[in-house]
N, C-alpha and C positions, 0 to 999 in steps of 0.2 A: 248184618244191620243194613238196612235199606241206604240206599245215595241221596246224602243231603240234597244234592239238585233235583233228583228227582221227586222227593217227596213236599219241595218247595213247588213243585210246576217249573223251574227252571232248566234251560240245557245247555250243555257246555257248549263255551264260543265254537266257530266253526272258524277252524286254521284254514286259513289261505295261501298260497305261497304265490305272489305275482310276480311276472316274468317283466325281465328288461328289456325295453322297445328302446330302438333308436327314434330320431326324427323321422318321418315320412317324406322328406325332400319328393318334390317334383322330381323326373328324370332329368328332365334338359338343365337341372341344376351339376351333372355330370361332365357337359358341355363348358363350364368355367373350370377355365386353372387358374392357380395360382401364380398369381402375375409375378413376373422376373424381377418388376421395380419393387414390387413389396417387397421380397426378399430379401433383397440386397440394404431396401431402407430399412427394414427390420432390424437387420443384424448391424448395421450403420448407427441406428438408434443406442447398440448396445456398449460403441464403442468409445473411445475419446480423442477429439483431435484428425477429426475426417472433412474431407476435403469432397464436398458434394459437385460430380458434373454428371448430376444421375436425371432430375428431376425436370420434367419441362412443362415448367411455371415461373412468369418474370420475377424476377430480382427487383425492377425498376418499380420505384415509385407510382400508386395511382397518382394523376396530374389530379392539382387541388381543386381545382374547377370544379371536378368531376365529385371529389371526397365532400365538399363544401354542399352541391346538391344533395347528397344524399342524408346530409345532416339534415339538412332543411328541410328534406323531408320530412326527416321523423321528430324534428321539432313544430310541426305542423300538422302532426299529428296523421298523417299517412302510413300505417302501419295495417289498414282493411285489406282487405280483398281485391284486387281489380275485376275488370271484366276478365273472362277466361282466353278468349284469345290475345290479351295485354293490355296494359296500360293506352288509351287511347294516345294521349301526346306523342309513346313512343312508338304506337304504330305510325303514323305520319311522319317523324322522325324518318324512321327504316325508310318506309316508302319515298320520300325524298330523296334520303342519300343516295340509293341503290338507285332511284330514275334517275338522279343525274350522274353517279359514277362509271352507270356502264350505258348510260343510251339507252335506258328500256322504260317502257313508261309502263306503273304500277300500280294496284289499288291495296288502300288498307288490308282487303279481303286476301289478299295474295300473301300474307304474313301468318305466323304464330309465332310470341313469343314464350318460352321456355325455359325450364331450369336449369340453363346453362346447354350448350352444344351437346354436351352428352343426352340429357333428355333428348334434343332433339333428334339427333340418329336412332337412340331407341324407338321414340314412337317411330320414326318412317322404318327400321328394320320388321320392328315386333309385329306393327300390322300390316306387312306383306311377304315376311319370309313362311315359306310353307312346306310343305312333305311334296318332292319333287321340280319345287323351284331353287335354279342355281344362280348364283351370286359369283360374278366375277371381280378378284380383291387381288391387289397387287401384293408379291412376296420379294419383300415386306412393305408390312401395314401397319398401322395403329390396331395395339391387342383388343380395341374395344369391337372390330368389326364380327372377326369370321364366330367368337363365343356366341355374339347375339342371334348371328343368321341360323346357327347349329340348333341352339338354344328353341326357336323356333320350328326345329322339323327343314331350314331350309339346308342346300348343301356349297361350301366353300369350292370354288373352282381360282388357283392363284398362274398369278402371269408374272415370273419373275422381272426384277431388275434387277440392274448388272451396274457393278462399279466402273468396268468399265470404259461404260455409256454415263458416268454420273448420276447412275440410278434412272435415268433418262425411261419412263415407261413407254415403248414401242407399238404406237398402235393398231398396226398391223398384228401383233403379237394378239394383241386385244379382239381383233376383229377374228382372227383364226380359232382365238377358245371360243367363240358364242358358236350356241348350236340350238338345237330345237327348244333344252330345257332352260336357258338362259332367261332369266326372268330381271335381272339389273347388275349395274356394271357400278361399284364403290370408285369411285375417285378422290384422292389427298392432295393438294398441290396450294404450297408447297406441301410437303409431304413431312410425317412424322411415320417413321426416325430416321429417314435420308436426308432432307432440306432438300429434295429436287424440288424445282418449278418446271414447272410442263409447259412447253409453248401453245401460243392459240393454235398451231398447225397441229399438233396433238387432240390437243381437246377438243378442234372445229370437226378432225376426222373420228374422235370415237361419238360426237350426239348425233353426226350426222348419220352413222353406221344406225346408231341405237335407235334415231329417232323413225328410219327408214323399217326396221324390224319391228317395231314395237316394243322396246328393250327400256327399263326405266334407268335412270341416272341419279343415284344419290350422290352431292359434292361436299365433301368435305372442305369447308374453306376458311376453317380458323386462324390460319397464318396469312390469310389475302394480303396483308399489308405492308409482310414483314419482307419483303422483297429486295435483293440486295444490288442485283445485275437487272435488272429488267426494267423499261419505261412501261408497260402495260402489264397489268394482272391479266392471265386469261382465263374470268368466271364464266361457268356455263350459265349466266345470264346473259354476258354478251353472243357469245356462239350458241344459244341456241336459237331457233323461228318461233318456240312458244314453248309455253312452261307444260303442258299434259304429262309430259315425260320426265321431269326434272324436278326433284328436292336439292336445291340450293341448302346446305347448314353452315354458318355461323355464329359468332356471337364474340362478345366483349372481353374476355379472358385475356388475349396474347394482345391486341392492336392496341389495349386501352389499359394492360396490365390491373385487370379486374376478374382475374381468377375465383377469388373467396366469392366475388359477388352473383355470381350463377345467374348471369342472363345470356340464354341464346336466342334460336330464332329459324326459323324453318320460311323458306319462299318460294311458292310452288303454285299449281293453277289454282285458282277459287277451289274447285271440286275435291281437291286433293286437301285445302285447309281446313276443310268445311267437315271433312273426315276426321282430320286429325284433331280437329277443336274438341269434340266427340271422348274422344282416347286420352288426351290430355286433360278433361277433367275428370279421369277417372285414375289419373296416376300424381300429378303435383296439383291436378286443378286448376293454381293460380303460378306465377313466379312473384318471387321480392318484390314488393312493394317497391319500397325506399329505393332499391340497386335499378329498377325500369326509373325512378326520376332520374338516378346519376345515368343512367342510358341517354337519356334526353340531351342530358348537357353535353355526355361525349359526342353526341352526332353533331348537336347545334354551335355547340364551342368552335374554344383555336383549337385547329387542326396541329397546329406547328410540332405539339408534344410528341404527333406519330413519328414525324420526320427526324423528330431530337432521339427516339428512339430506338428507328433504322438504322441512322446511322452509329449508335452504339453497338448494335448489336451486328455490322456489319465492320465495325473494328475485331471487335469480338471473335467473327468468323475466319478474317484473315489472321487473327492470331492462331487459333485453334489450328489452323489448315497447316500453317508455318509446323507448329510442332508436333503435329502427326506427320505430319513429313521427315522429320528428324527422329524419329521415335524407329527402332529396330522393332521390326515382323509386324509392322503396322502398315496397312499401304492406303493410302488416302484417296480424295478428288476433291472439289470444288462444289459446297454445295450451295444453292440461289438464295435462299431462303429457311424462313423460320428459325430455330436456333439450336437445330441437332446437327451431326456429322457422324457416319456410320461405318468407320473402316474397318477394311477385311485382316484376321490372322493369317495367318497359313493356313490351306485348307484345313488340316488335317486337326486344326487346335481347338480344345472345344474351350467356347469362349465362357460358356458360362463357369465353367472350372477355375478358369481363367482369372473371370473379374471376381468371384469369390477371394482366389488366393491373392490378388492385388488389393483386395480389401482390407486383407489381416494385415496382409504384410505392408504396405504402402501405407494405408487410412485412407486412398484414393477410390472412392465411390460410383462405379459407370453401372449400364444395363449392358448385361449381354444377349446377344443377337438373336437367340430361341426365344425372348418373349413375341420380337414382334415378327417370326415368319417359323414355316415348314424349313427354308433350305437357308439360314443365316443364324448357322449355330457357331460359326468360326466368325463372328464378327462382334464389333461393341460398341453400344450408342455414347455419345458422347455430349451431353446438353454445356452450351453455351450462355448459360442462361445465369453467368456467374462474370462478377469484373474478372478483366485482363489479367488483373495482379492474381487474384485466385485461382487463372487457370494454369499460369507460369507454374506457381508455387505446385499446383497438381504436379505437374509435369517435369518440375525437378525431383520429386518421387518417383513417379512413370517412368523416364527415362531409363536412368541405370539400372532400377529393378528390371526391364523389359531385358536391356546389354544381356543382362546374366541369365537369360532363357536359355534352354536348351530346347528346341523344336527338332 
């Protein structure tokens, strides 16, 4: 008897069987790890009764000044768009502060503002790391550097520091890795995850090496403020002769305790912002509204809230210093600034095992020293970014759990 299908005109469906694809990731998405602090806060999240000196983001209070502006903002209805290179008030804002902080006289045009310091390091990394340009980055760094440059095609070359030296970056060390393919030299100071501050004699001899070769300088100078031993910050706005060579990065996060609000800010020659204005509306566009008025007030306000805040944070640190110093197979220093401290195990102890098993077992929450370098895998960040009394209380868990080490 003939096939109903086919004497309908119809044909049997046609069986497919489709195969499983992954994502297509770009390559350079190869080029990110997974960061040490997620980790460890992951598994932190999971537990009860943990005691965070992992995270370096303030504790302290936005000053109300600053909160009260940004309400006003958005009760006035400020929630558009701005121009792309920033909110004009806070461009002038910036531009003030910065000519009369360090002596340099500045134009609007010499700014961008951004979504927070991190945007800004992206754009200056993203559009100049390339296939054969080498990037000189201290070990250790902040993990956001050498992913980005890799991530680009460019190649990580690290110049260690040493406890030592306080972490002290050497720059003659610095001057001896540049070579043909050096293309710019990342500077931190103070520096995350050491707290060193670099003096002017450091930093006046690497712009001037760099600026001599034609070598660019991106600075990292989100803790500019947080200064604890020092009368003078030394920005490469003041030691440099002119910006062609220099992206200055900051922004509002650590000095003004406005992390959530993601304003940074990039200051570098016209030609150089006039680029990246370019690049930047085609990644955030614009930054917060409302968070560039509360920028305003932090520039134009009392100052007094930085100084109330140094000096917290610089009890803080001689507390921290005191009990890593008391602490067995910890060996400490003295660090200037910002609100980390990074001391070494014994060689041979791998840290990250390390702060893992002190996690279970204590509830006491650090990074270990493989996020942020090549050769600082026996060491462990330690943020102070927590009151005195929370870090005691760490630390009377630390302690005796550390006694009963076997190394």
């Amino acid at each position: 008897m003939p096939d109903a299908a086919k004497t309908s005109g119809q044909t049997e469906p046609r069986k497919v069987k489709y195969r499983k694809t992954k994502a297509r990731w770009h390559p350079a998405m190869q080029a990110i790890p997974v960061p040490g602090i997620r980790r460890m806060v992951n598994l932190a999240a999971t537990m009860k009764d943990v005691i965070h000196l992992s995270i370096g983001q303030p504790d302290l209070p936005t000053p109300k000044h600053i909160i009260d502006a940004y309400i006003d903002a958005l009760n006035a209805g400020q929630t558009g768009y701005t121009m792309d290179a920033g909110l004009p008030e806070l461009l002038v804002a910036l531009r003030d502060y910065y000519s009369k902080r360090y002596d340099r006289k500045l134009t609007r045009d010499n700014i961008l503002v951004t979504s927070g310091a991190t945007e800004a390091m992206y754009l200056a990394i993203a559009a100049t790391s390339a296939p054969g340009r080498q990037f000189i980055v201290t070990d250790p760094s902040f993990l956001l550097y050498a992913p980005l440059i890799r991530m680009n095609g460019g190649e990580v070359k690290y110049v260690p520091t040493r406890i030592e030296d306080n972490h002290q970056l050497d720059p003659d060390e610095v001057i001896k890795a540049m070579g043909a393919r050096t293309f710019a030299v990342i500077l931190n100071s103070p520096n995350n995850p050491t707290g060193a501050v670099y003096p002017r004699s450091t930093i006046e001899t690497i712009v001037e090496e760099c600026a001599y070769r034609g070598i660019q300088i991106y600075s990292d100078e989100v803790y500019d403020h947080l200064i604890f031993d020092e009368d003078e910050y030394a920005s490469v706005l003041r030691c440099s002769v002119d910006l062609d060579n220099i992206m200055c990065i900051s922004s509002f996060s650590k000095t003004f305790s406005m992390a959530g609000l993601r304003i940074g800010w990039i200051i570098s020659s016209q030609a150089t912002i006039k680029s990246l204005r370019r690049f930047h509306m085609f990644t955030t566009s614009v930054a917060n509204t409302p968070s560039q008025y509360a920028g305003v007030a932090a520039l134009t306000g009392d100052q007094q809230c930085i100084t109330d805040m140094v000096n917290i944070y610089r009890e803080r640190r001689d507390k921290i210093v005191e009990l890593i110093n008391r602490t067995p197979h910890l060996a400490g220093y003295h660090p200037g600034g910002a609100f980390f401290s990074f001391p070494n195990l014994p060689m041979h102890v791998d840290g990250s095992d390390l702060a893992l098993r002190m996690l279970k077992e204590t509830g006491v929450c650090v990074v270990p020293g493989d996020a942020f370098g090549e050769h600082t895998a026996n060491a462990l960040r330690f943020s102070f970014s927590a009151p005195c009394e929370t870090i005691e209380d760490a630390f009377d868990r630390i302690i005796p759990w550390m006694a009963k080490q076997q190394f």
